[in-house]
Backbone as ProteinMPNN parsed JSONL, in Angstrom:
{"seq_chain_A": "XXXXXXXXXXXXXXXXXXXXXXXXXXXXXXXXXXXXXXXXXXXXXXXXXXXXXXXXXXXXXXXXXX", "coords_chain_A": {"N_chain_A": [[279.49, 150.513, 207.11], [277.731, 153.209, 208.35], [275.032, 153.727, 210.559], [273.779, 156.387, 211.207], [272.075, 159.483, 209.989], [272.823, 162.09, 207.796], [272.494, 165.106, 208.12], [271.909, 168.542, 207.557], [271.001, 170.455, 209.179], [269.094, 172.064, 209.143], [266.167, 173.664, 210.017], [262.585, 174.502, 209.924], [261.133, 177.544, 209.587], [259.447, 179.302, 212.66], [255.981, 179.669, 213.287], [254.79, 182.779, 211.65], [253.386, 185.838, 212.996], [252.037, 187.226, 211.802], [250.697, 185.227, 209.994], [248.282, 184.642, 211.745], [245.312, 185.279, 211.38], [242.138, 186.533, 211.415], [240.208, 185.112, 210.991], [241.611, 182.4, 211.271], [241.701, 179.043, 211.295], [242.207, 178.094, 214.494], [241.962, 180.564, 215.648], [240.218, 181.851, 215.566], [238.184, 180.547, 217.515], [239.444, 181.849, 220.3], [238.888, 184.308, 219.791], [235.927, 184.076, 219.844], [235.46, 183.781, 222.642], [236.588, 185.748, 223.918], [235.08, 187.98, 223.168], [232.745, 187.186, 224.004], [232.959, 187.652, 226.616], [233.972, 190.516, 226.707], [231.698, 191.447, 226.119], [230.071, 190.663, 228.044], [230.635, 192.361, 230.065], [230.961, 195.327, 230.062], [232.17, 197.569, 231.372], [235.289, 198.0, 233.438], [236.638, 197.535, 236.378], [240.096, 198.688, 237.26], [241.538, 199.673, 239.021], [242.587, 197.922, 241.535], [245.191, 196.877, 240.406], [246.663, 199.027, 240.376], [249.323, 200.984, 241.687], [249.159, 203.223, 244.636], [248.585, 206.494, 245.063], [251.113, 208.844, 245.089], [252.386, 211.407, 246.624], [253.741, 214.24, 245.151], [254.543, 216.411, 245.453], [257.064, 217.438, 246.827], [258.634, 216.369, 245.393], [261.724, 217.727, 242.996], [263.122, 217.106, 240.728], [263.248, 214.091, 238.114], [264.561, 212.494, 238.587], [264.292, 212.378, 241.664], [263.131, 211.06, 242.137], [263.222, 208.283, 242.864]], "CA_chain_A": [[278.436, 151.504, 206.958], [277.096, 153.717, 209.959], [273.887, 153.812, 210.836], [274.032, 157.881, 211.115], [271.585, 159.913, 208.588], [273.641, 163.351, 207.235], [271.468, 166.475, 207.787], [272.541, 169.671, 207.256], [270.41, 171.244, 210.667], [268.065, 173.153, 208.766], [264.94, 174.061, 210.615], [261.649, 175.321, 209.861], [260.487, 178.858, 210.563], [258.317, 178.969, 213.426], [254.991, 180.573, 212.062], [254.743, 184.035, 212.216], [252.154, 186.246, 213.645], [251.122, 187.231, 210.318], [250.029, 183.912, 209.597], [247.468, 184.221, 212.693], [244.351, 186.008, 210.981], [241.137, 186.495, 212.881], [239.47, 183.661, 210.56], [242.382, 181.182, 211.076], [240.953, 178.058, 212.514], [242.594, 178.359, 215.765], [241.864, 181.916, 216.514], [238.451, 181.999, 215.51], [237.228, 180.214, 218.734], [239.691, 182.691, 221.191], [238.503, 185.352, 219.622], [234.725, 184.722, 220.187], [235.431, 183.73, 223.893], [237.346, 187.043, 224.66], [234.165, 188.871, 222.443], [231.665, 186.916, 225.209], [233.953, 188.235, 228.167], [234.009, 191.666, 226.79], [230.177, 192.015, 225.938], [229.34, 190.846, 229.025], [231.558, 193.105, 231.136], [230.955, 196.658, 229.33], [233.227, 198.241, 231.818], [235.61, 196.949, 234.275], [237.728, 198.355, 237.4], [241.646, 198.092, 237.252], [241.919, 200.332, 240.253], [243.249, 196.973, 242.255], [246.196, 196.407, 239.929], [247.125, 200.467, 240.563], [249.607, 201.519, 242.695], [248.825, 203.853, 245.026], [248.902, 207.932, 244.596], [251.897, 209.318, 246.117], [252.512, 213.279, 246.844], [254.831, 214.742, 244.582], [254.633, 217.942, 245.835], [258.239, 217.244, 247.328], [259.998, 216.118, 244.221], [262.258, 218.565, 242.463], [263.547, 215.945, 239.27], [262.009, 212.817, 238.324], [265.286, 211.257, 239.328], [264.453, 212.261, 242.966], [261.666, 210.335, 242.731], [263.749, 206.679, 243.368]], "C_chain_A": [[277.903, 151.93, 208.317], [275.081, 153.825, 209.504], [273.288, 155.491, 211.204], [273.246, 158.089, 209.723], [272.296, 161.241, 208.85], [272.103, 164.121, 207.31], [272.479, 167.411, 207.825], [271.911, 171.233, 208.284], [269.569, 172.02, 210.142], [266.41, 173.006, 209.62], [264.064, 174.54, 210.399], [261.853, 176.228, 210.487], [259.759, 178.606, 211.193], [257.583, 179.816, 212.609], [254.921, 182.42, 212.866], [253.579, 184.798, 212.773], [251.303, 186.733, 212.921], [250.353, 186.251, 209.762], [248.77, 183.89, 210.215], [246.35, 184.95, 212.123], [243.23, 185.794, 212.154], [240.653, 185.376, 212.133], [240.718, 182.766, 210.791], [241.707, 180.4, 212.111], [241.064, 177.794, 214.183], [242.433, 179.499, 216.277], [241.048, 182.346, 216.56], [237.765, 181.695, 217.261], [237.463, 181.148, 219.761], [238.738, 183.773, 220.658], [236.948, 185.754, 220.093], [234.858, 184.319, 221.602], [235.79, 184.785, 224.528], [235.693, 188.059, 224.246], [233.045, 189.064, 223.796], [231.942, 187.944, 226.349], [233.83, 189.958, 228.035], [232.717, 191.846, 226.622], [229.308, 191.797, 226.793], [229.675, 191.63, 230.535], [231.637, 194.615, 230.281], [232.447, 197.456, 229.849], [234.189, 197.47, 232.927], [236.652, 198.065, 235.177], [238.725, 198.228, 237.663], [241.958, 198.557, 238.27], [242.858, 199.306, 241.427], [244.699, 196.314, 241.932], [246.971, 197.606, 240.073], [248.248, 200.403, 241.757], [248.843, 202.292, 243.806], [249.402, 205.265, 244.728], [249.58, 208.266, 245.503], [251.644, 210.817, 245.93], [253.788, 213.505, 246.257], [255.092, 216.16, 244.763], [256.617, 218.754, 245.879], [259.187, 217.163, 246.374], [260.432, 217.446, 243.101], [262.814, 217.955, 241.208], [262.884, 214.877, 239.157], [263.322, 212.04, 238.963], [265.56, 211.379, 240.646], [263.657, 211.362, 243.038], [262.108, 208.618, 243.097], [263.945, 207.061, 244.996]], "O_chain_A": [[277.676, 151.148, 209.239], [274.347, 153.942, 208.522], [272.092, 155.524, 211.495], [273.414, 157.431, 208.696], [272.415, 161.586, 210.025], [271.025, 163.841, 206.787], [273.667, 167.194, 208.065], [272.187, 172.429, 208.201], [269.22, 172.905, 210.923], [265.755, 171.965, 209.567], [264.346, 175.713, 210.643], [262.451, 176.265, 211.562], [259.034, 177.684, 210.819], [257.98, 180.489, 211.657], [254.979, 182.929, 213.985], [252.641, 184.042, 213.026], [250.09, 186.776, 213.129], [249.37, 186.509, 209.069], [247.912, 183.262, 209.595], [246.497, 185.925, 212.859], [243.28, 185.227, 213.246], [240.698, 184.381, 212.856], [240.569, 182.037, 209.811], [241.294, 180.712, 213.228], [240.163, 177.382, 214.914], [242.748, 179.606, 217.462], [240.766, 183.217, 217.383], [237.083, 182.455, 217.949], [236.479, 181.573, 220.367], [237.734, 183.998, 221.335], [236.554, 186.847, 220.499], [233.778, 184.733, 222.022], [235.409, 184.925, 225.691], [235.268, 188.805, 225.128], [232.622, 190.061, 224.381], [231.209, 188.824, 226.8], [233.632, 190.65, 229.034], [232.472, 192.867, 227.265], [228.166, 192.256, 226.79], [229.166, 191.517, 231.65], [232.773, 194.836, 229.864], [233.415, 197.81, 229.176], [233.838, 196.343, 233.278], [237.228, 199.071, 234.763], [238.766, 197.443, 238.611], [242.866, 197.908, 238.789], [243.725, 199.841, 242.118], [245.311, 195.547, 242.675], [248.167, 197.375, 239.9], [247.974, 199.737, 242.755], [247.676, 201.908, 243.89], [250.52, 205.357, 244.221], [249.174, 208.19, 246.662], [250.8, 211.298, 245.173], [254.824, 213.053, 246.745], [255.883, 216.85, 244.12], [257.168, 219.749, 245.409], [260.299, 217.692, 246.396], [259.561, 218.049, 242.474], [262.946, 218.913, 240.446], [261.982, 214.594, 239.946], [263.168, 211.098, 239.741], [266.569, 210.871, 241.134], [263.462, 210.811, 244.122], [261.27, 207.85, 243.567], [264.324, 206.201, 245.791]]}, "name": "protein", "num_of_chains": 1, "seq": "XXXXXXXXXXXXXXXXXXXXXXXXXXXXXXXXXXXXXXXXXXXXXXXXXXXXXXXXXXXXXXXXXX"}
């Protein structure tokens, strides 16, 4: 006799994202920490994550623009 158990590899689904509601016990708490973050930050400035504005004056296609 082996010491070997027979499976057949079956795997749970991971859970889906449907599963994640705003009341599910785990998403409840993100949710009011992001709520805090946004109600105490009304507006906010992305300008630092921007490129910079080039001059397109010059370009004749967009595929001059590489």
């Amino acid at each position: 006799m082996s010491d070997h158990i027979a499976s057949f590899g079956w795997l749970p689904d991971f859970p889906s994202i449907s599963d994640y509601t705003p009341e599910h016990e785990k998403i409840k708490p993100l949710l009011a920490k992001i709520r805090r973050t946004v109600e105490s930050a009304p507006t906010m400035d992305l300008r630092a994550w921007c490129p910079p504005i080039e001059n397109q004056l010059n370009r004749k296609r967009p595929a001059d623009s590489h």
